[in-house]
Every structure is written in C-alpha cells, then in structure tokens.
TIZA-983711 format. One record per residue (C-alpha): residue number from 1; x, y, z. Coordinates in pm, 1 decimal. Layout:
<sites>
+-----+----------+----------+----------+
! seq !       xx !       yy !       zz !
+-----+----------+----------+----------+
! NUM !        X !        Y !        Z !
...
+-----+----------+----------+----------+
</sites>
This chain:
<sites>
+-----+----------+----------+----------+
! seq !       xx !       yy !       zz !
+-----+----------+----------+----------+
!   1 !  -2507.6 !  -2620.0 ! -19376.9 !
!   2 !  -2184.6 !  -2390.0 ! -19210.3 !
!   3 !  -2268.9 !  -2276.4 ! -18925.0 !
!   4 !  -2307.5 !  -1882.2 ! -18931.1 !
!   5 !  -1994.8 !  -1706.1 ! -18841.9 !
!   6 !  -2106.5 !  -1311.9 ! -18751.9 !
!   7 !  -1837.9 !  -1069.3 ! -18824.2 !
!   8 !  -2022.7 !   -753.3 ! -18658.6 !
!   9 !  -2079.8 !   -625.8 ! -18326.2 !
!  10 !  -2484.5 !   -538.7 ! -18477.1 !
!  11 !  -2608.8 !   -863.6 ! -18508.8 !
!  12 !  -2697.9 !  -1097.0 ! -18163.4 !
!  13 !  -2673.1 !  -1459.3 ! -18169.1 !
!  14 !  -2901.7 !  -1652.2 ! -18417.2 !
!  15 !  -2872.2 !  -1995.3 ! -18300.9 !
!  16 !  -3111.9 !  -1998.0 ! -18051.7 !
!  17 !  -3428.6 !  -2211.5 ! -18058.0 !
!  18 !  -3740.0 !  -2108.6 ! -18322.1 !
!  19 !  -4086.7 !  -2161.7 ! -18285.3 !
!  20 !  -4291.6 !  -2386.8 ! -18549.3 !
!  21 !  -4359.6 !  -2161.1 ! -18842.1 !
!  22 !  -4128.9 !  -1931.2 ! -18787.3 !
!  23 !  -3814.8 !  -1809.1 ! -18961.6 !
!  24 !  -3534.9 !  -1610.5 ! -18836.9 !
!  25 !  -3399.4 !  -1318.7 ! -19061.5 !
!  26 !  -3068.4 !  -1155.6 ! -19077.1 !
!  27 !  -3182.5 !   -729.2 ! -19110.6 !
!  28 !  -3029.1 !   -535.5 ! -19400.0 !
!  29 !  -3014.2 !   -188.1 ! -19516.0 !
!  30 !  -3041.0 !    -87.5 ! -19895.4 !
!  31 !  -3142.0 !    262.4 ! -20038.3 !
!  32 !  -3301.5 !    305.1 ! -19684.3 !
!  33 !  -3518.5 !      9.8 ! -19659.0 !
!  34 !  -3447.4 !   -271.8 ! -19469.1 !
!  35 !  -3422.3 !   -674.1 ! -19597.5 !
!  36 !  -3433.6 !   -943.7 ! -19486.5 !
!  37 !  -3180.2 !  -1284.9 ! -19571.2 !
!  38 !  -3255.6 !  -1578.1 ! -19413.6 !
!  39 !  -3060.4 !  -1723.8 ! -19148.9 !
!  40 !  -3027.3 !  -2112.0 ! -19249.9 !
!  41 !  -2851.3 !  -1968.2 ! -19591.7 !
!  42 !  -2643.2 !  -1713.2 ! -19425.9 !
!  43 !  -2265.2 !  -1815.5 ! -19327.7 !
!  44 !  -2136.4 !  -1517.7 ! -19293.1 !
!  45 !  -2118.8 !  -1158.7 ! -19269.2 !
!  46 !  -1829.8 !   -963.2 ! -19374.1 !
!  47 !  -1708.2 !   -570.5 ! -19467.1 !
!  48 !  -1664.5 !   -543.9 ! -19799.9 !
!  49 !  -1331.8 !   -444.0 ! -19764.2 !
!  50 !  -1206.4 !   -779.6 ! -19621.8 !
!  51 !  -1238.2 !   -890.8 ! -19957.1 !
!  52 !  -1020.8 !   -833.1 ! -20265.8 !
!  53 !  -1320.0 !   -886.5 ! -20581.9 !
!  54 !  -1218.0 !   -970.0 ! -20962.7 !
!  55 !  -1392.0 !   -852.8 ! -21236.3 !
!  56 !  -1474.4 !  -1118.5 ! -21449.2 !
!  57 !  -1513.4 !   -968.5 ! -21827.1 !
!  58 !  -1901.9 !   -961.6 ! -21991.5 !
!  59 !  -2027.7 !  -1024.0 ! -21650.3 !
!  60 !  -2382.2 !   -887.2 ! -21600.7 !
!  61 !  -2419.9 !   -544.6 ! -21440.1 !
!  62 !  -2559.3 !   -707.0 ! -21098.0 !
!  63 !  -2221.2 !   -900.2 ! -21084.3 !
!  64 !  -1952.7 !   -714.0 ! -20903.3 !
!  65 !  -1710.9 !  -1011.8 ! -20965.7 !
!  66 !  -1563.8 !  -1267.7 ! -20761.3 !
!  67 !  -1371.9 !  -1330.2 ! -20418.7 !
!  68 !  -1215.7 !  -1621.3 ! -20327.4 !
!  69 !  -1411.3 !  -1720.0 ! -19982.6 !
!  70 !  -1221.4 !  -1975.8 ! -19737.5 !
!  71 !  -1074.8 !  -2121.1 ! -20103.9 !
!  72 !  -1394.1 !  -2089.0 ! -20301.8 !
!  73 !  -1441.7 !  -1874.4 ! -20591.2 !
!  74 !  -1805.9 !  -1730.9 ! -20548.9 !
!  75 !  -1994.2 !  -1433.7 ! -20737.0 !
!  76 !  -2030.3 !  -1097.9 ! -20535.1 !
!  77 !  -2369.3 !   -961.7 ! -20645.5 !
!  78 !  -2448.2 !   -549.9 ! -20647.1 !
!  79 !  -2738.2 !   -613.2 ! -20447.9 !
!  80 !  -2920.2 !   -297.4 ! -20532.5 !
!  81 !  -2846.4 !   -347.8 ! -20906.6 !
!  82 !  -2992.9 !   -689.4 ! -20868.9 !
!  83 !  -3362.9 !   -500.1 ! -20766.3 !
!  84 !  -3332.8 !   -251.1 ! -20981.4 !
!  85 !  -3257.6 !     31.8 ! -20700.7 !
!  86 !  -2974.6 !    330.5 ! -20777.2 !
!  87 !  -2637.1 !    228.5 ! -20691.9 !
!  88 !  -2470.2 !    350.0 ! -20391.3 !
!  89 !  -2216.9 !    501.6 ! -20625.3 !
!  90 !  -2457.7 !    738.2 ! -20799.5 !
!  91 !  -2622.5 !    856.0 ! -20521.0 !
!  92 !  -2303.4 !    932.6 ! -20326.0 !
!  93 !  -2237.4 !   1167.5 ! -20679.6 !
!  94 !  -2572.3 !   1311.3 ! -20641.7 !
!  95 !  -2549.8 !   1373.1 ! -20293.8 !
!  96 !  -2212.7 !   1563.6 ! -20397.4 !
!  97 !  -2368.7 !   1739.2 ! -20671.1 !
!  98 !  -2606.2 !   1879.9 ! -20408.2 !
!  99 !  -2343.2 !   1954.9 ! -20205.1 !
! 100 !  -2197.6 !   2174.0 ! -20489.8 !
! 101 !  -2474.8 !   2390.0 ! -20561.8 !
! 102 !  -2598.7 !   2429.2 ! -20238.9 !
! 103 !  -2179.7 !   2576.4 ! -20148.9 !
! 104 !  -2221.0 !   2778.4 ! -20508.8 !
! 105 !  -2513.1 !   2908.5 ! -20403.1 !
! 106 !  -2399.4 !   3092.0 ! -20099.6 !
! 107 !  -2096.1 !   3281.6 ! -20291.2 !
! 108 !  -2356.8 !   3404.0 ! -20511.4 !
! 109 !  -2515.7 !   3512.6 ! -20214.6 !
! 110 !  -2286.1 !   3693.1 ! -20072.7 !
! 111 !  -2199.8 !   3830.9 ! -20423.9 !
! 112 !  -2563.9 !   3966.3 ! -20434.7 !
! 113 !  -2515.8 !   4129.3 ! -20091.7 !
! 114 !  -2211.9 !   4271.0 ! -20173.4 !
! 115 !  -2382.3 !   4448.1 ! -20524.0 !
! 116 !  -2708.4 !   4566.1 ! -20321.2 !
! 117 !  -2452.7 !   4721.7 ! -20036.8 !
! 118 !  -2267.5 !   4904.6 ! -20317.7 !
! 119 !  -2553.9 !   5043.1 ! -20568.0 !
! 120 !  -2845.3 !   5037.1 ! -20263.8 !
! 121 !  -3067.8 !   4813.2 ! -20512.3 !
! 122 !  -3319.0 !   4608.2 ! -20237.1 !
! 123 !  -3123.4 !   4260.8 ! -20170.7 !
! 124 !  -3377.8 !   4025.6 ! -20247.2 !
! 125 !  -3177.0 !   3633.7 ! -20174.4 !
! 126 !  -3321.0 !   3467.5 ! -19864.7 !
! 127 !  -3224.9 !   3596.4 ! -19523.1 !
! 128 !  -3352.8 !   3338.1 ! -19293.2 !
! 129 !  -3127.1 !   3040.2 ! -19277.1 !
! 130 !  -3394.1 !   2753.7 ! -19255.9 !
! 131 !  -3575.5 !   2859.8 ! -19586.6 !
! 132 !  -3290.0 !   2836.7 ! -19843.9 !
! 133 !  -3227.5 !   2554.4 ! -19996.1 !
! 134 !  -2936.8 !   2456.4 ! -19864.2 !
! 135 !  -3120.2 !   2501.4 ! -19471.1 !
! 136 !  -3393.4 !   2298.7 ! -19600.0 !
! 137 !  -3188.5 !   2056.7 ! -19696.5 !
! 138 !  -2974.4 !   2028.2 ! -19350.0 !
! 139 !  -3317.7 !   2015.2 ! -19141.0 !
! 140 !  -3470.9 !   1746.2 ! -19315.7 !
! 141 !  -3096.4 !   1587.3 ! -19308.9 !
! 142 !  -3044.0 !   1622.8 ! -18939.3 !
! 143 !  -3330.2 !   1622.3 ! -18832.7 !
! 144 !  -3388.0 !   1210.2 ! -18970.5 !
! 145 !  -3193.9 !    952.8 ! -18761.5 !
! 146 !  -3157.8 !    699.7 ! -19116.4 !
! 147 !  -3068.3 !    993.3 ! -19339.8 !
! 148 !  -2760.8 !   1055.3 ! -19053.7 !
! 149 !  -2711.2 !    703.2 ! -19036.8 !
! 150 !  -2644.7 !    648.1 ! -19402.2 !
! 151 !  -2386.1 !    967.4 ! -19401.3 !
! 152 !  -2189.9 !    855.8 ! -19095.1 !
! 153 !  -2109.7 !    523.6 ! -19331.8 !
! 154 !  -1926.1 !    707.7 ! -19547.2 !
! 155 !  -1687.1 !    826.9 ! -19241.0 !
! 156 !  -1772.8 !    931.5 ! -18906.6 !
! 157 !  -1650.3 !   1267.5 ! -19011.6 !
! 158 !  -1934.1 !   1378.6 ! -19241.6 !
! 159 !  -2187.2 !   1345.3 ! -18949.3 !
! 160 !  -1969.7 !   1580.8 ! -18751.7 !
! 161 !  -1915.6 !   1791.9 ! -19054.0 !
! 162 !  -2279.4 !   1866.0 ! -19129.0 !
! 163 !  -2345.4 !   1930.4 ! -18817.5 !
! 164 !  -2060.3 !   2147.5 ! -18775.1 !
! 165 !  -2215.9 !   2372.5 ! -19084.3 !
! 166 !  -2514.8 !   2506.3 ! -18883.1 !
! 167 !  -2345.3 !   2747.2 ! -18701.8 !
! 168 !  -2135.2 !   2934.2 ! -18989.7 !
! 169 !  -2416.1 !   2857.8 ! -19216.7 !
! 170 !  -2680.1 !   3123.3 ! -18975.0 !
! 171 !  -2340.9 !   3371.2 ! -18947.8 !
! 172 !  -2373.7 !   3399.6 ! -19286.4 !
! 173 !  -2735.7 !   3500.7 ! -19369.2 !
! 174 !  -2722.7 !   3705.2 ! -19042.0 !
! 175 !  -2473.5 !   3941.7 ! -19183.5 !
! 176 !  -2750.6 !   4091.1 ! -19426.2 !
! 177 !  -2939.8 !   4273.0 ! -19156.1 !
! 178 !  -2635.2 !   4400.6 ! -18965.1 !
! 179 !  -2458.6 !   4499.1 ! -19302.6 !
! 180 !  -2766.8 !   4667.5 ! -19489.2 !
! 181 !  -2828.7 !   4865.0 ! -19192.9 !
! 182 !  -2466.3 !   5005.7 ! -19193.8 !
! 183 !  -2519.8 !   5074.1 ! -19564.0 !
! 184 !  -2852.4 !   5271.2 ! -19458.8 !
! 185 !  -2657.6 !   5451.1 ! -19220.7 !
! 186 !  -2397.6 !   5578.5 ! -19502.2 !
! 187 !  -2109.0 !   5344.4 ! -19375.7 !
! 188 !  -2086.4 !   5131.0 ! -19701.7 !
! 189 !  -1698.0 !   5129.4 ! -19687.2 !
! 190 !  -1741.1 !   4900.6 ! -19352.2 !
! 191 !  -2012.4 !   4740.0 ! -19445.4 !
! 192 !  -1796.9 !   4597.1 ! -19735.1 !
! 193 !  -1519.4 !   4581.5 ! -19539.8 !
! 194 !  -1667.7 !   4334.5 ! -19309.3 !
! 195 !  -1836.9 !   4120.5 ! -19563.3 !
! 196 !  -1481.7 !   4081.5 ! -19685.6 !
! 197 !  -1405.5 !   3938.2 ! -19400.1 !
! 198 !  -1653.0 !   3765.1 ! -19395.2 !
! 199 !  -1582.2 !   3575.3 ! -19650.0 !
! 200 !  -1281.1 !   3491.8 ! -19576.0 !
! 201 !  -1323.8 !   3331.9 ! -19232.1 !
! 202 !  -1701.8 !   3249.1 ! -19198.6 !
! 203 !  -1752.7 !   3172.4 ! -19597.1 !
! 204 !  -1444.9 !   2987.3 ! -19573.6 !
! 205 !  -1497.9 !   2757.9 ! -19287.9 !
! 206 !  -1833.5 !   2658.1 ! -19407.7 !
! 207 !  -1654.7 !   2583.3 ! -19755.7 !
! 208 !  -1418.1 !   2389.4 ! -19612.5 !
! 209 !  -1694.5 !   2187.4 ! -19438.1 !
! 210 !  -1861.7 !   2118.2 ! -19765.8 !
! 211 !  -1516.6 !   2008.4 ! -19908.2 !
! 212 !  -1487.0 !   1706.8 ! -19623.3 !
! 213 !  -1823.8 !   1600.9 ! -19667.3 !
! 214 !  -1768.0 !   1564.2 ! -20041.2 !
! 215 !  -1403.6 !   1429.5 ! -20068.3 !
! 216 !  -1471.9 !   1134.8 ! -19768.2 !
! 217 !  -1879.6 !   1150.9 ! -19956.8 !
! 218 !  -1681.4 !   1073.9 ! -20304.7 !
! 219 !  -1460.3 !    777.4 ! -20182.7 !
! 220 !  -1813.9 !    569.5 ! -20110.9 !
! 221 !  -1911.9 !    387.8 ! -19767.3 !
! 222 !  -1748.1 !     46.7 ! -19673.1 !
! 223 !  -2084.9 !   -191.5 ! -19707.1 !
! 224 !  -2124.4 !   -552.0 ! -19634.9 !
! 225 !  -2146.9 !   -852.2 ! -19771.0 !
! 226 !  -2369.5 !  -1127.6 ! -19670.3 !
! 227 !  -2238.2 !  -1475.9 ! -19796.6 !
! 228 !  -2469.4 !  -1738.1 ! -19836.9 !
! 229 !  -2574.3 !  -2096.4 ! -19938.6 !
! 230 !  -2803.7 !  -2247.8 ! -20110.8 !
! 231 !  -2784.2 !  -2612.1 ! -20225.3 !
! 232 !  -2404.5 !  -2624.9 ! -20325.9 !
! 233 !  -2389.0 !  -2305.9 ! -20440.2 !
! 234 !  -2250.0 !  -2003.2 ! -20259.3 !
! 235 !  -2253.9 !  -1640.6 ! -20343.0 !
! 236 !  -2189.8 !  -1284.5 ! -20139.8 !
! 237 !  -2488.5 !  -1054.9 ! -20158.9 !
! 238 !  -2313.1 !   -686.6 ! -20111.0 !
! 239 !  -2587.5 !   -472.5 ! -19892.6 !
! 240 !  -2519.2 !    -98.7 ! -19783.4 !
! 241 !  -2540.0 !   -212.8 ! -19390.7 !
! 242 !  -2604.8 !   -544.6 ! -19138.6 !
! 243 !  -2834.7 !   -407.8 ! -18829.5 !
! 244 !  -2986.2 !   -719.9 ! -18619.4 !
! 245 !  -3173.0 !  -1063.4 ! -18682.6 !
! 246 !  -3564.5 !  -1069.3 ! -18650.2 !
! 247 !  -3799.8 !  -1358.5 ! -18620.1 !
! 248 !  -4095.5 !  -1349.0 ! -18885.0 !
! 249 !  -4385.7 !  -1632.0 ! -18879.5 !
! 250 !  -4493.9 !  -1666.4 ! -19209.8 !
! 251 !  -4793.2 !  -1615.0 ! -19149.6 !
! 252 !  -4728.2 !  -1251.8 ! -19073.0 !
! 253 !  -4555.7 !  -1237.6 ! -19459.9 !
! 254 !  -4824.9 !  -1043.1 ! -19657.0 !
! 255 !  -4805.8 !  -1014.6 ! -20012.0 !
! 256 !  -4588.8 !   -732.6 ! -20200.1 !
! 257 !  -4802.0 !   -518.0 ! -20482.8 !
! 258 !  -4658.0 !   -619.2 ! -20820.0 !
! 259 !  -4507.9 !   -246.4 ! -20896.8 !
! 260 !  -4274.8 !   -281.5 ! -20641.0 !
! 261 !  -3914.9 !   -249.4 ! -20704.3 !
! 262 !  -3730.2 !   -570.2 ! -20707.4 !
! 263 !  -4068.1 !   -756.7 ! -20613.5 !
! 264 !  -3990.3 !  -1060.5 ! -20833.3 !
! 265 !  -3663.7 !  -1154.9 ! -20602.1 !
! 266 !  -3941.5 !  -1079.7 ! -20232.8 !
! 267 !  -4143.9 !  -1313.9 ! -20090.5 !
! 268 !  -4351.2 !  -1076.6 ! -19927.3 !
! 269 !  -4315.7 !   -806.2 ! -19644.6 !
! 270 !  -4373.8 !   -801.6 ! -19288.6 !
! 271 !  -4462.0 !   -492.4 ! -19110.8 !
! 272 !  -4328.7 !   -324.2 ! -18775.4 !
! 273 !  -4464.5 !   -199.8 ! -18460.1 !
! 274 !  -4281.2 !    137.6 ! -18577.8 !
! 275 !  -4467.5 !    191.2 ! -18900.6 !
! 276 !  -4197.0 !     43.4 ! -19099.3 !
! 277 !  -4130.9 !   -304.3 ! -19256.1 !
! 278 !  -3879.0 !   -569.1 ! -19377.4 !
! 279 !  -3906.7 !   -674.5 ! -19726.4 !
! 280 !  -3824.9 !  -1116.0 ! -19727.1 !
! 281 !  -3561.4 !  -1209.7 ! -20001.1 !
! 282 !  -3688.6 !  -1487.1 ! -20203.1 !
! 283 !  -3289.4 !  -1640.6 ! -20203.5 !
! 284 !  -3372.0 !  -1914.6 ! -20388.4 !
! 285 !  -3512.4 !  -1648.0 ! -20705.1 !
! 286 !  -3210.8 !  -1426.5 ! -20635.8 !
! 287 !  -2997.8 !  -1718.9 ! -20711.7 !
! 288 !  -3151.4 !  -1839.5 ! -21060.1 !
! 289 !  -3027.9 !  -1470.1 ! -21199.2 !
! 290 !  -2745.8 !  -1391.5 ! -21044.7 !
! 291 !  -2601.1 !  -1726.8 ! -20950.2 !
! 292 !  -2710.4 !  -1972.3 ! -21231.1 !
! 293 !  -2611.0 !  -2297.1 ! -21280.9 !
+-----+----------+----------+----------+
</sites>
C-alpha cells in the first residue's frame, strides 16, 4: 500500500499507532453530511483543480472521467452522483435562483412603496426585515456555521458578501415608516424624492451584493478529491470538502436504515458527542460500480 501523502493543512497525521478493532477514517463533507474513507485505501488527498480530468464518451453519470495520477490513468467518480445526492452544480443554480427572486423581490418592493406613496392606498409588503423572505433566509444562513462554511467554498468573498447585505438590506425596509409618514404629512414630492435615491445608492449596493454572491456562486467551489486503492485498482473519489481523520471501533458502527440515501455503498454510521454522525464508505462496494473490473 502507498503511503498516504496529505495535501491539506485540515487533516493531522494518520500514521500513528491504532488500537485492536479499530479503524482510522479520513472525514468528508458531501451535501452537508460528513463521510468517512478509510485510511489504509487512501493515498492521497488533492484539490480538484490540481487535476486536468477527460471525459471519456458513454461513461456513466457517476464518472467524471479520468486524470492521469503519478502516470496512471484512474476514474474520477462524482461522489454525490454515486449516492444518489444533488450535484454540487445544481444546487449552486438553485442557490442562485434564490438569490434572484429574493433581489426581484425587493424592486417590487420598493415599486409597491413607491405606488402606495403616490395614490395613499395602505402599503401592505413586509416592513420588518427578519420576516421577508429574503431575511428569513439570511438568519437561518448566518446564523448556521456549515451553511457559512459551504458558501465560503465557493470564494471567501460570498461569506463577506452576505454578510455585508444585512445592513442595506434593514435601510431598505426602514424607509417605509420614515417615507409614509412624510406622505401623511402632505410631503409626497420628498417622500418620492428620497426613495429615488434610495434606490439608487441603498437598492443598488445591496444589488450589487447579490450580483458577487451569484457570479463567484455560479463558477462552483474547488472540491477535493480523495484517491484511493483497493487491490490494484485506484480511483479519485471527488467530495465537496476534507476536514480531519477520526478513529471508529467497529463496534461503535451501527447499522444504517435501508431508506437511506446511498445506503448500499455505507457500512454503517457512527454517531458524535455533538449530535451528529459520520456515515462509513463501504470502498470495496463503491468500487464494484464505479470502478469495475
């Protein structure tokens, strides 16, 4: 077996001594929920983008292609496609779908202002920033450390971005108060003329904010690939991220319920002191789809 050459900062050293019944795991990440790969079949771990794949024509779906690895020619398998789980790709296009809506949603609100300023019919879109959609969105966002996790993959500036939308995000549905007031007070010239303005600095900013997010959002997260071993076979296993190694005795491995997702290719999961778990890769099923002989 090649000894295991880590590539990332994330993952400690793995060679030291294991107890009697007990195997050591390399942690991944995938659609939020965290793997684990064995250790004795793991060589390496590697960006994705250290590697230039080929698509091999009529390949299956859960086959990326192939990379030539230290003069080997191995498979690189879509991971998630393998379990049956979304592809990063389509939920990066949800997540900017979202995006979209939630940024069309707040012209149209300021378009509804603007016609309840001007004929005095009662402005009925939310006014409190934390109940439309788009600020229920942001706290449940923000407000999970994995959800921010996953976005700062994409680029370290979509973390800052969202975060940065907060404060022109409350400007905006602050401005119905203060300007329906100077309606009610018979000053609907300045009312409009500072919801004009309005939208062209505070509306604009927060627009431009939802532009970032989506443009570095569309060009997809760098992920990783694990390459391992098995027998005399080698392939790359793409994941969305590498976080540590763990030690598991099997006898802490309990048994998956058949309706989970991808449980044909798990041995079993083991749970965590945080109220989480690892789902164990059965490698050896992995390989008799995706890396036949």
């Amino acid at each position: 077996m090649t000894s295991l050459q880590i590539t990332t900062d994330a993952v400690p050293d793995v060679h030291t001594d294991l107890a009697a019944g007990v195997t050591r795991y390399v942690i991944v990440e995938m659609n939020a929920s965290s793997y684990g790969f064995p250790t004795d079949s793991t060589i390496e771990l590697m960006s994705s983008s250290a590697a230039a794949v080929t698509r091999v024509p009529k390949s299956p779906r859960y086959v990326r292609g192939v990379i030539n690895h230290r003069g080997s020619i191995i498979p690189v398998v879509d991971t998630r496609a393998l379990l049956g789980l979304p592809t990063a790709k389509r939920q990066a296009e949800k997540l900017c779908e979202l995006l979209a809506e939630r940024e069309r949603e707040h012209i149209a609100w300021l378009d509804a202002l603007e016609h309840s300023i001007r004929t005095g019919e009662p402005f009925e879109k939310e006014t409190d920033p934390s109940r439309c959609a788009f600020g229920r969105w942001y706290k449940e966002t923000t407000s999970d450390p994995r959800k921010m996790q996953t976005l700062a993959r994409y680029d370290q500036s979509v973390r800052a971005a969202i975060l940065d939308m907060d404060a022109p995000h409350k400007r905006i549905h602050r401005l119905a108060e203060t300007l329906l007031a100077l309606r009610a007070d018979g000053k609907t010239d300045e009312a409009i003329e500072r919801l004009n303005n309005e939208r062209g600095t505070t509306l604009e900013e927060l627009r431009t904010l939802f532009n970032r997010v989506t443009r570095a959002v569309s060009k997809g997260f760098r992920s990783m690939l694990v390459i391992s071993e098995l027998g005399d076979r080698r392939a790359a296993f793409e994941v969305d991220a590498v976080h540590s190694v763990k030690d598991c005795a099997e006898d802490d491995i309990e048994p998956l319920p058949d309706t989970a997702t991808g449980s044909e290719f798990m041995r079993g999961l083991v749970h965590q002191p945080d109220g989480t778990y690892v789902l164990i890769c059965d490698l050896a099923r992995m390989y008799e789809l995706a890396c036949p002989r």
